[in-house]
C-alpha positions as CSV (number, residue, x, y, z in Angstrom):
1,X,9.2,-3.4,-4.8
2,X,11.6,-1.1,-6.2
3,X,10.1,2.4,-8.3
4,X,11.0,5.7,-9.2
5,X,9.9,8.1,-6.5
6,X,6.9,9.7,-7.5
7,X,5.6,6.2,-9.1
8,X,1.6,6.2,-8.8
9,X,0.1,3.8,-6.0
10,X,-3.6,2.7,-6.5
11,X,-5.9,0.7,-4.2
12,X,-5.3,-3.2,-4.5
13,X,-9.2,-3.7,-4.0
14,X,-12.2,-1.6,-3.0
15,X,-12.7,-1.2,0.6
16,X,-12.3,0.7,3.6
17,X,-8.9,2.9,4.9
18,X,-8.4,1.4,8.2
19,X,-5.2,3.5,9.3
20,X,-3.0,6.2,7.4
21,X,-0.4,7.8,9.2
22,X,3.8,7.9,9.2
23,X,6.1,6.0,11.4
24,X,9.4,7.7,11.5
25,X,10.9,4.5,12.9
26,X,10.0,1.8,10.3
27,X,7.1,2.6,8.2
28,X,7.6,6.2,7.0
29,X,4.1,7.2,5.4
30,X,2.0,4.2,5.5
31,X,-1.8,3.3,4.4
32,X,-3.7,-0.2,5.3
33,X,-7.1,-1.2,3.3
34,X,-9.4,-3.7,4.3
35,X,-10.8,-4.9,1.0
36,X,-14.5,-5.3,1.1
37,X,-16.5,-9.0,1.5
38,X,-12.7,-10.7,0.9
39,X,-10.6,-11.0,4.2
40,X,-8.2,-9.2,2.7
41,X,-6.0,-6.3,4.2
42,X,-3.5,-4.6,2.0
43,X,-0.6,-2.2,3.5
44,X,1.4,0.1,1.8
45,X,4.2,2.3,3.6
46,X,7.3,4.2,2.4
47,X,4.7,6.3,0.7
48,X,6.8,9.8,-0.4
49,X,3.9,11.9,1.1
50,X,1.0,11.0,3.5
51,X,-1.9,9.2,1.4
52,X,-4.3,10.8,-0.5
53,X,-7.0,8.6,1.7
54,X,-7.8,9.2,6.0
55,X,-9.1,6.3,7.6
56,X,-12.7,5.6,7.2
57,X,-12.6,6.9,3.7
58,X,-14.1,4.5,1.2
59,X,-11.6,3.5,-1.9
60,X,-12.3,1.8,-5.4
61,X,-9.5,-0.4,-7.1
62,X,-7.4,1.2,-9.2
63,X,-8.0,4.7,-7.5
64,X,-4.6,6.5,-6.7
65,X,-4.0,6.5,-3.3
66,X,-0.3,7.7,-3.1
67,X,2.9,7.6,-4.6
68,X,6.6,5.8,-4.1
69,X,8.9,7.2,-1.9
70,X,11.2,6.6,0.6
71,X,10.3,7.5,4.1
72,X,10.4,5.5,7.0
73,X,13.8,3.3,7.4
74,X,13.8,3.3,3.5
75,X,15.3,6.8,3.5
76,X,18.6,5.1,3.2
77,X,18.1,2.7,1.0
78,X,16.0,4.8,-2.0
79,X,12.6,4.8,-3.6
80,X,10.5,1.6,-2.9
81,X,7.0,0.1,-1.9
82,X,6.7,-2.0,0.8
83,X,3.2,-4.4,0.4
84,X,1.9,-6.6,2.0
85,X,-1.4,-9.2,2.0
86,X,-3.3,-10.3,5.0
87,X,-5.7,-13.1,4.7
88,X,-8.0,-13.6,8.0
89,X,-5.0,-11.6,9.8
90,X,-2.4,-14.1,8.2
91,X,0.7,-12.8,6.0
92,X,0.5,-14.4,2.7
93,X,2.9,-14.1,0.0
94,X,2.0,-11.1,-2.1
95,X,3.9,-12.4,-5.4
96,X,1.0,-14.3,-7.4
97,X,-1.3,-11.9,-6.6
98,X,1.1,-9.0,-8.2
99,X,1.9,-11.3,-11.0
100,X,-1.8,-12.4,-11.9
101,X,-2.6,-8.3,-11.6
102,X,0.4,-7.9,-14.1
103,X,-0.5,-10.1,-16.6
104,X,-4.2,-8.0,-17.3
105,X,-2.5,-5.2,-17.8
């Protein structure tokens, strides 16, 4: 998803930080959440900085955990947010998820 650098990131659901780290290869500065009682994993990488969060740290939707950047392989193709869903370990398609969390704001 394109976004100014800088752009807030919060937490998709609440739940756990499994892993935080960088990846100078691929990821740049990346974060994964395992939402709580859902299945759900939620990663995050090209983050500007490293997150706000270190694994085992507890988050609530909505809190800020990060902001847009473009770290990682992104650093030549500008400010962006890479996301991705995981449902029992399976990649879904993040889109109606974004869209349904568009349409309440």
């Amino acid at each position: 998803m394109v976004a100014a650098c800088g752009t807030p990131l919060r937490a998709a659901a609440t739940g756990g930080v499994v892993r935080a780290g960088y990846d100078p290869v691929l990821y740049g500065n990346h974060l994964l959440i395992r939402g709580q009682g859902e299945g759900r994993t939620y990663f995050y990488s090209h983050l500007d900085r490293p997150a706000t969060v270190r694994p085992g740290d507890r988050v609530w939707a909505g809190q800020r955990v990060g902001a847009v950047g473009k770290t990682g392989n992104a650093h030549s193709v500008g400010c962006h947010l890479y996301f991705e869903i995981h449902a029992g370990g399976v990649p879904i398609d993040p889109e109606p998820t974004l869209r349904r969390w568009d349409r309440r704001r």
